[in-house]
C-alpha positions in Angstrom: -93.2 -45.2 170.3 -92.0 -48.9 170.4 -90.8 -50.4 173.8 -87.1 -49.4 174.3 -87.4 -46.1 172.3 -86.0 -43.3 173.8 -88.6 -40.8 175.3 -89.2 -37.8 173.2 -88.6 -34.6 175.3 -91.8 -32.5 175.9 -92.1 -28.7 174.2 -92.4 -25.8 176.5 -96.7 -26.5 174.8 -97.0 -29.2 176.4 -95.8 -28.2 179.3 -98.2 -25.1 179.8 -101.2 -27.8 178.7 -99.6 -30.5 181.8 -99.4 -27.4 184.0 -95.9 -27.8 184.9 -95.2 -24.4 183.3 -97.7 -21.5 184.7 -98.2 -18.2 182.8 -99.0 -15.7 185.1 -98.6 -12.9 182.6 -97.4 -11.3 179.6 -93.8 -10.5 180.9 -93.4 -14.0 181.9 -94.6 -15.5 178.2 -92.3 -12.7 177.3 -89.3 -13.7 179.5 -89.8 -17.8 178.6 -89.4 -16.5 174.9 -86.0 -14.4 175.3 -84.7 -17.0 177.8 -85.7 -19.8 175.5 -83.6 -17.8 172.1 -80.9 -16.8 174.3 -80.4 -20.0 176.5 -81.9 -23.3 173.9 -85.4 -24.4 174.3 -83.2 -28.0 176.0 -82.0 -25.9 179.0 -84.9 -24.3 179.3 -87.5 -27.2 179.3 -85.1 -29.2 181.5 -85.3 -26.0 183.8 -88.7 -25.8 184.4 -89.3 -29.9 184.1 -86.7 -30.2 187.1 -88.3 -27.6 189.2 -89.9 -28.9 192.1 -92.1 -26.9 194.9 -88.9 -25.7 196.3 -87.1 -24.4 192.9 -90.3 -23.7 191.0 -91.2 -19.9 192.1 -87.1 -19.2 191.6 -88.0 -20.3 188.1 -90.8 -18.2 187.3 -89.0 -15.4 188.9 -86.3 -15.5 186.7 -88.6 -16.3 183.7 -90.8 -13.0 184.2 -88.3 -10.3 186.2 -84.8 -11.1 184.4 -86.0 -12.8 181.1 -89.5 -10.3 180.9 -89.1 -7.5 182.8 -85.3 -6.8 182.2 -83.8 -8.5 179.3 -87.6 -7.4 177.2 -86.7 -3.8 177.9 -85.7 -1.8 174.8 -82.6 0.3 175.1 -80.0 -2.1 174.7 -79.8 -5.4 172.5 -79.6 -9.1 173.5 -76.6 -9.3 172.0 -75.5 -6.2 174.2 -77.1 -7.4 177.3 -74.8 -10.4 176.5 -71.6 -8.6 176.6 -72.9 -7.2 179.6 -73.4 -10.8 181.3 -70.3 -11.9 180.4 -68.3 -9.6 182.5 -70.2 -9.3 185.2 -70.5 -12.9 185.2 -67.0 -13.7 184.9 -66.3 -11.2 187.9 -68.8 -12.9 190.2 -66.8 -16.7 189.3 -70.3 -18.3 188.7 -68.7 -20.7 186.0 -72.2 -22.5 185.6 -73.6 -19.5 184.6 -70.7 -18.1 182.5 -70.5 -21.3 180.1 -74.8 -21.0 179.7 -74.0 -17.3 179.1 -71.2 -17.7 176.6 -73.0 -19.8 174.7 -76.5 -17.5 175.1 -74.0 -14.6 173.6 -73.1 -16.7 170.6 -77.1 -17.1 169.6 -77.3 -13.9 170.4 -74.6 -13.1 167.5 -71.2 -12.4 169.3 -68.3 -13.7 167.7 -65.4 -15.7 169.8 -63.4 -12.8 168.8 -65.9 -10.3 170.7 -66.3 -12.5 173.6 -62.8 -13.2 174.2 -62.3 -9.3 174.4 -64.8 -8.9 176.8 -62.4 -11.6 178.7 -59.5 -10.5 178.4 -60.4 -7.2 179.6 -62.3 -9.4 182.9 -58.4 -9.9 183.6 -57.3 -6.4 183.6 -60.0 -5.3 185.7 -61.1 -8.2 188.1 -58.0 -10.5 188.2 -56.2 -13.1 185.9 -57.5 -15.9 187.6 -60.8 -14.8 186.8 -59.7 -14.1 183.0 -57.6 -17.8 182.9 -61.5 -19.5 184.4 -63.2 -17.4 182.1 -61.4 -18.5 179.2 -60.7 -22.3 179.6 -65.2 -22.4 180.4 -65.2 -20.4 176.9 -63.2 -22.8 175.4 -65.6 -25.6 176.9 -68.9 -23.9 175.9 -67.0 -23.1 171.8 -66.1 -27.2 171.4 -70.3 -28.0 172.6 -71.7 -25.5 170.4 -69.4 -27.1 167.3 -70.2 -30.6 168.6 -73.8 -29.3 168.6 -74.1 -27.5 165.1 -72.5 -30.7 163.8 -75.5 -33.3 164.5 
């Protein structure tokens, strides 16, 4: 790589081989791998790459108890655990989390139609400003996945 070339971003690889990524077990090589389809390896990697000794056992817990342990479970799909998120999400107001989650549901095969049903149905039973939040962060998260799938 020349001077002035931009860095290329490490691969989840080579950050198990630097050590900056620990796994502990098979529910958390099992959670980085559900997190990593339903989230985008980017957001991921920047996750763990960002996490310092304060963040970093917040990231494996997430990693192995909600990506392994819960979301590997069988009895419901990813794309139904991400109908799930949605709501509940959109009823807590945790708009960082909603627009990561909207997009997760779309990888994980919901259509716009689908996830603005979940919506509007967020504004019968938690509020309309909820619903009106939830909708102009979907709108966001649609216009970066088409900006996305277009490079």
């Amino acid at each position: 790589m020349g001077a002035g070339s931009p860095a290329k971003k490490p691969t989840q690889m080579t950050l198990f081989k630097s050590g900056v990524l620990h796994m502990s077990n098979e529910k958390y090589e099992k959670g980085l791998q559900i997190r990593t389809q339903v989230l985008g390896e980017d957001y991921v990697n920047r996750s763990i790459q960002n996490a310092d000794d304060f963040t970093k056992p917040l990231q494996e817990l997430v990693t192995e108890y909600c990506w392994g342990h819960v979301w590997g479970r069988e009895g419901l799909s990813l794309k139904e655990r991400s109908m799930i998120n949605l709501a509940m999400i959109s009823a807590l107001n945790r708009p960082h989390e909603l627009k990561l989650h909207i997009r997760g549901a779309l990888r994980n095969g919901l259509s716009r139609e689908q996830i603005r049903e979940i919506l509007l149905q967020v504004g019968i039973y938690c509020g309309v400003p909820a619903a009106v939040d939830s909708f102009r962060l979907a709108r966001e998260a649609f216009a970066e996945a088409d900006a996305e799938s277009t490079r």
